[in-house]
C-alpha positions in Angstrom: -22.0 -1.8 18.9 -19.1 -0.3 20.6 -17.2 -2.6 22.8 -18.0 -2.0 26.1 -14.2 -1.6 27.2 -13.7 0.9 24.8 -17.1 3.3 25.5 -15.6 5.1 28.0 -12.8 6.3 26.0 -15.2 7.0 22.7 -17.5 9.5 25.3 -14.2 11.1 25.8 -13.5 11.7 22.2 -16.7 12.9 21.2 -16.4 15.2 24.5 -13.8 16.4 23.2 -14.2 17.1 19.4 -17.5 18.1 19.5 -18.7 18.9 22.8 -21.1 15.8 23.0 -21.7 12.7 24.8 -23.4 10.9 22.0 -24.1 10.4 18.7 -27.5 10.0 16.3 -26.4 7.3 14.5 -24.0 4.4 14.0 -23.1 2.1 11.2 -20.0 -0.2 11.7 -18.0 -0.6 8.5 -15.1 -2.9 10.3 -14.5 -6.1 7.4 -12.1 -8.7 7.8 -11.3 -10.4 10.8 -7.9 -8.3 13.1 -9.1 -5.4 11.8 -9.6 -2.1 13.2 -13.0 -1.4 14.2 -14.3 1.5 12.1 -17.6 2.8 12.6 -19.1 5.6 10.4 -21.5 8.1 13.1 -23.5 11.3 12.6 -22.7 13.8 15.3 -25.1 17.1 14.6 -26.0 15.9 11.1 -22.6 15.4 9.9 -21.0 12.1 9.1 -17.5 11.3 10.9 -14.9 7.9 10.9 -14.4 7.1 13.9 -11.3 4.2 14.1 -10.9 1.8 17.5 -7.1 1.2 16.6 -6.7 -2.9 18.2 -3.3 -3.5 17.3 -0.6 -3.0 19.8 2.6 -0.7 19.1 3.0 3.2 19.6 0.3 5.4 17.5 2.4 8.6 17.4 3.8 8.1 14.4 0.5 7.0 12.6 -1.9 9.9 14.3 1.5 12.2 13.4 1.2 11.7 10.0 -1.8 11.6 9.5 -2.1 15.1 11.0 0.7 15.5 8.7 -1.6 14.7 5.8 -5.3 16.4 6.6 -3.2 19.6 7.0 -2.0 19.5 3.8 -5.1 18.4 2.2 -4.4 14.9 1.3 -6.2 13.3 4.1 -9.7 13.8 6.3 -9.9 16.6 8.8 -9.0 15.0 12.3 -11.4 16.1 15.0 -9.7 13.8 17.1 -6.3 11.3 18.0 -5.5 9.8 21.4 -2.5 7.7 21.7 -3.3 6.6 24.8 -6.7 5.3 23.9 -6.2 4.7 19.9 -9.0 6.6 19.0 -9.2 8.9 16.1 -12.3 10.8 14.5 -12.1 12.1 11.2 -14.6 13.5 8.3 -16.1 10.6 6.6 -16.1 10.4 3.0 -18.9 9.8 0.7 -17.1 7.8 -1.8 -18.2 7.4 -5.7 -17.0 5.0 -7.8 -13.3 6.0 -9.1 -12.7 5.5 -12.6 -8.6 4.2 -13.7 -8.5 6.6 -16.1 -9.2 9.6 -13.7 -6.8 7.5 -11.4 -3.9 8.2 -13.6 -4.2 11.9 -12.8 -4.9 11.8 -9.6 -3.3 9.6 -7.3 0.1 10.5 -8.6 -0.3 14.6 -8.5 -1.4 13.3 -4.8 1.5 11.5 -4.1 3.7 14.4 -6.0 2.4 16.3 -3.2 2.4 13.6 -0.4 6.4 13.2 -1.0 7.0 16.6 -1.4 5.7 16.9 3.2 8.6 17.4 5.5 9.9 14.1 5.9 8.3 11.6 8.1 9.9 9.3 10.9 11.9 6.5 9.8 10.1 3.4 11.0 11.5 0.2 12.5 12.8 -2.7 10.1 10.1 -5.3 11.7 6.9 -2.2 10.9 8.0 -1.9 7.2 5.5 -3.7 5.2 6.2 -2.6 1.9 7.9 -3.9 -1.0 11.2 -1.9 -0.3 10.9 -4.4 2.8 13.2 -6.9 0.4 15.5 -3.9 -0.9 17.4 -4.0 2.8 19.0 -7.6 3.1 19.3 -8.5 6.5 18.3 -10.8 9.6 14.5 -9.4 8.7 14.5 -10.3 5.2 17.0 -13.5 5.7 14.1 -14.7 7.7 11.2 -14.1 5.6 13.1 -16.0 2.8 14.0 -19.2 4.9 10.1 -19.4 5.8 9.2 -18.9 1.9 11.8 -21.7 1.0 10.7 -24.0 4.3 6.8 -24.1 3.2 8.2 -24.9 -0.5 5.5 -23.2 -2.3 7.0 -23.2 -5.6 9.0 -25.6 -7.0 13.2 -25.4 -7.2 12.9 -24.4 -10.6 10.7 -21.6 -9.7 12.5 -20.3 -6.3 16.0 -20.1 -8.2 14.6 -17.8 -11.1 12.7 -15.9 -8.9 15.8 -15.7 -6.1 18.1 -15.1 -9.0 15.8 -11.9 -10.4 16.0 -10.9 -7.0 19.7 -10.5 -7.1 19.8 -8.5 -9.8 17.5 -6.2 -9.1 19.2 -5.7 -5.1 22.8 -5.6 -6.7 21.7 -2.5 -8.7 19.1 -0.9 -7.0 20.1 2.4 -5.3 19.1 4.2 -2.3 19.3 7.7 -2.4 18.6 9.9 0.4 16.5 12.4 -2.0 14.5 9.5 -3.3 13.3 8.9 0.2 10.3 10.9 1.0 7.4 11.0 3.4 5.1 7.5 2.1 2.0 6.2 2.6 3.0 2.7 2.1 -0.4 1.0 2.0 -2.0 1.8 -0.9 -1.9 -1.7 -2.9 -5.4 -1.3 -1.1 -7.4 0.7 -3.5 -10.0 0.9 -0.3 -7.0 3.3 1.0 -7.9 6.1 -1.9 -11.1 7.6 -1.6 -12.6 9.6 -4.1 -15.8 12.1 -3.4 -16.2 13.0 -7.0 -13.9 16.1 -6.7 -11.3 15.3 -4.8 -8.9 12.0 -3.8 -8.2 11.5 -0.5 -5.8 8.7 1.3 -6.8 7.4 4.5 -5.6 5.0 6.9 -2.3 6.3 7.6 -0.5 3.2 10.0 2.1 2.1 7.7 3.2 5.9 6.7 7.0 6.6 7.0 9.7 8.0 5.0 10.5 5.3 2.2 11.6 5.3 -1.6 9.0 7.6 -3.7 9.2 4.9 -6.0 7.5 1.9 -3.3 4.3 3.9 -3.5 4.2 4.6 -7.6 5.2 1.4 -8.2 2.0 -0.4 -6.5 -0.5 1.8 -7.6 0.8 1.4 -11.3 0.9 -2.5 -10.7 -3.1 -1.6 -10.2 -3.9 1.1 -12.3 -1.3 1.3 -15.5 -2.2 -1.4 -17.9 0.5 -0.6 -20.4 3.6 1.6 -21.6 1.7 4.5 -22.3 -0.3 4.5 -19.1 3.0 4.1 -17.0 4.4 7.2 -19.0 1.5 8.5 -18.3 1.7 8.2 -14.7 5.1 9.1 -14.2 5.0 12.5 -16.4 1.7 13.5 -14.3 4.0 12.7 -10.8 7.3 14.3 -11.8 5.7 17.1 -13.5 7.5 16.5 -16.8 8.2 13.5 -19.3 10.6 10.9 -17.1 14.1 10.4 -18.4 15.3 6.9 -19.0 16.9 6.3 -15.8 13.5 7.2 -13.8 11.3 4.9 -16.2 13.8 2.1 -15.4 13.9 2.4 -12.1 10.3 2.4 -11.7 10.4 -0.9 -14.0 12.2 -2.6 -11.4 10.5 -1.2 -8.5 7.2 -2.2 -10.0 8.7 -6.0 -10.2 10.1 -5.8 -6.9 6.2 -5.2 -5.4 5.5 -8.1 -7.5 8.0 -10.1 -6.0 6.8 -9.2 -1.9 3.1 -9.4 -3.0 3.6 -13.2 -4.6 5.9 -14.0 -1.6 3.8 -12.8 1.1 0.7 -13.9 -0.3 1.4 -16.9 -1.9 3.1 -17.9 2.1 0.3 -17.3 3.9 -2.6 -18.9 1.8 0.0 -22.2 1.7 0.4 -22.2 5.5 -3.2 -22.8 5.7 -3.9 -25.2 2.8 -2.0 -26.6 -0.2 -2.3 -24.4 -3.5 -4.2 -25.7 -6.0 -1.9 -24.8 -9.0 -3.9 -26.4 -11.1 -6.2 -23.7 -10.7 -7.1 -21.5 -13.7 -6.2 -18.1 -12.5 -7.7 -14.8 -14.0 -5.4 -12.7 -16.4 -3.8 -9.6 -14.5 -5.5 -6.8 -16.2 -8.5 -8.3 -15.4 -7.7 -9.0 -12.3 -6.7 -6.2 -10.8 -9.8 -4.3 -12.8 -12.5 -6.1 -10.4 -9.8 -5.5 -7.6 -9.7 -1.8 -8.2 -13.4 -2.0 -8.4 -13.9 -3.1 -5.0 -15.1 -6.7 -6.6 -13.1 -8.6 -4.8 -11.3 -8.4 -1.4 -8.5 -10.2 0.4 -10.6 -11.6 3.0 -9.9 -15.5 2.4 -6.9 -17.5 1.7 -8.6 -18.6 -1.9 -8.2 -15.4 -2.8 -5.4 -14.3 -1.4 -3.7 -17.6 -3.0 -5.1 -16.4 -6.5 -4.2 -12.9 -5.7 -0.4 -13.9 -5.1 -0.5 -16.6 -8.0 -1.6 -13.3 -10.2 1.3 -11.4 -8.6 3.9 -14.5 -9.5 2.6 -14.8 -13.1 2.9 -11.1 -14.1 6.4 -11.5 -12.5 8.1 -14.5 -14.5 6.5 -12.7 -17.9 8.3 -9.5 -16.8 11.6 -10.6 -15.3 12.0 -12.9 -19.3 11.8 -10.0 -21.3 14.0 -7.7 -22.8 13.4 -4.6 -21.2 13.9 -6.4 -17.4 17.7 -6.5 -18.5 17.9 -3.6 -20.1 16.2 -2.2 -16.9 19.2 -3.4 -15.2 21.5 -1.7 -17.5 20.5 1.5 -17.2 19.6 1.8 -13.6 23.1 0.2 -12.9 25.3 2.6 -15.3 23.7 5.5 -13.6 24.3 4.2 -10.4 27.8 3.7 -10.9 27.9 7.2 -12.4 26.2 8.8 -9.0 
């Protein structure tokens, strides 16, 4: 089951962490095709992750923070990281199902406590994945936009509202230095928070860097808060005390900005493999992102991932034509000016 190129440097490992050549048992858990390989073993009746990183690039920011993370309690105990070879071996957790209203309390008290590490390293413009990817115009994001335009996956109508929203959220948007913290940065993923029945824990640490606090709030609430009260909610639990105006607004636009790079990103790459069906019936977002959170469905075809970014893009043009979008604006931009 492991690959054969790779056995010499898993011996190592278990060497290593445990003082053992072998394991009892071996179940791989790898899904989707360029990932990882992941592999859940028993080494002396105890369960361990052990992760076969394949992608190329320098692990010593992902093993560092992770390191980062299990020390503070927010992530698996690490028996385990070699750059070289791009094998870790962590505790494995025996997840139970992870219910959105215990969500809200969790995850952001985690990520209260997440952003609150010494700061991570920066990470290069072409490694940030995240929605705050669109928040720094440059060559990077110049690009992505000419290849959204070329495949013409909506019409002219619906580029120039969604180009124009963009606008006003990147002429008002700030970026201050205390709002960027150590980040996760993956956790649209709900696969990426695991919960044992006691505690939360966030694994898979490759994207981590320091980013806005706001990148990861935002696309946990686009999961998880299904209304005004839950995003209140969310917020008071994360900043420890009812949010002022200027934070709920900010988060607003920070949560329409993740739509914005989900629909884009998506809605690109399921068009550069087929035509989208628009056509298509598409599931209401609550209910989406319920049987998402759920583990229902995964983005492991480009139907989905075409539905999954026409979701994204619908919950987008309702938000971005209503009142509070502008008002959003207003606020975050006459506090800015004010800073």
């Amino acid at each position: 089951m492991i690959p054969p190129e790779n056995n010499a440097a898993v011996t190592r490992a278990l060497r290593d962490a445990f003082g053992v050549t072998g394991f009892a048992d071996i179940r791989e858990l790898t899904w989707g095709p360029n990932a990882n390989l992941a592999f859940r073993i028993v080494v002396r009746g105890s369960a361990f992750l052990l992760r076969i990183n394949t992608r190329k690039g320098d692990f010593s920011r992902h093993y560092g923070c992770m390191k980062t993370a299990a020390e503070a309690g927010l992530a698996p105990r690490v028996w385990y990281a070699n750059i070289e070879d791009r094998i870790s071996i962590t505790d494995f957790v025996e997840t139970v199902p992870f219910p959105r209203t215990d969500a809200l309390v969790r995850i952001p008290r985690v990520l209260r406590t997440l952003h609150a590490l010494a700061p991570f390293p920066d990470a290069p413009p072409h490694l940030n994945t995240t929605c705050m990817f669109l928040m720094h115009k440059g060559p990077a994001v110049e690009g992505f936009f000419e290849k959204f335009r070329a495949a013409h996956v909506l019409s002219p109508e619906q580029s120039e509202e969604l180009f124009a929203g963009y606008e006003e959220v990147l002429a008002v948007y700030p970026h201050h230095d205390a709002d960027m913290v150590s980040s996760h940065n993956d956790l649209f993923k709900p696969d990426n928070m695991l919960y044992d029945g006691q505690r939360l824990w966030l694994v898979d640490w490759e994207a981590a860097f320091r980013n806005d606090r706001y990148a990861d709030l935002a696309v946990v609430a686009n999961q998880i808060a299904a209304n005004d009260a839950e995003e209140q909610q969310l917020l008071q639990e994360y900043f420890g005390e009812p949010p002022d105006q200027c934070k709920r607004a900010r988060f607003f636009l920070m949560r329409q900005v993740a739509h914005m790079f989900y629909a884009m990103a998506f809605l690109w790459q399921a068009a550069a493999a087929k035509p989208i069906d628009w056509s298509e019936p598409v599931p209401e977002y609550g209910d989406f992102h319920q049987r998402f959170w759920a583990g229902e469905i995964k983005l492991t075809d480009i139907h989905t991932k075409a539905v999954y970014g026409r979701v994204h893009w619908e919950r987008l043009l309702q938000n971005m034509r209503q009142a509070r979008f502008q008002e959003a604006l207003r606020i975050v931009a006459g506090r800015h000016a004010t800073a």
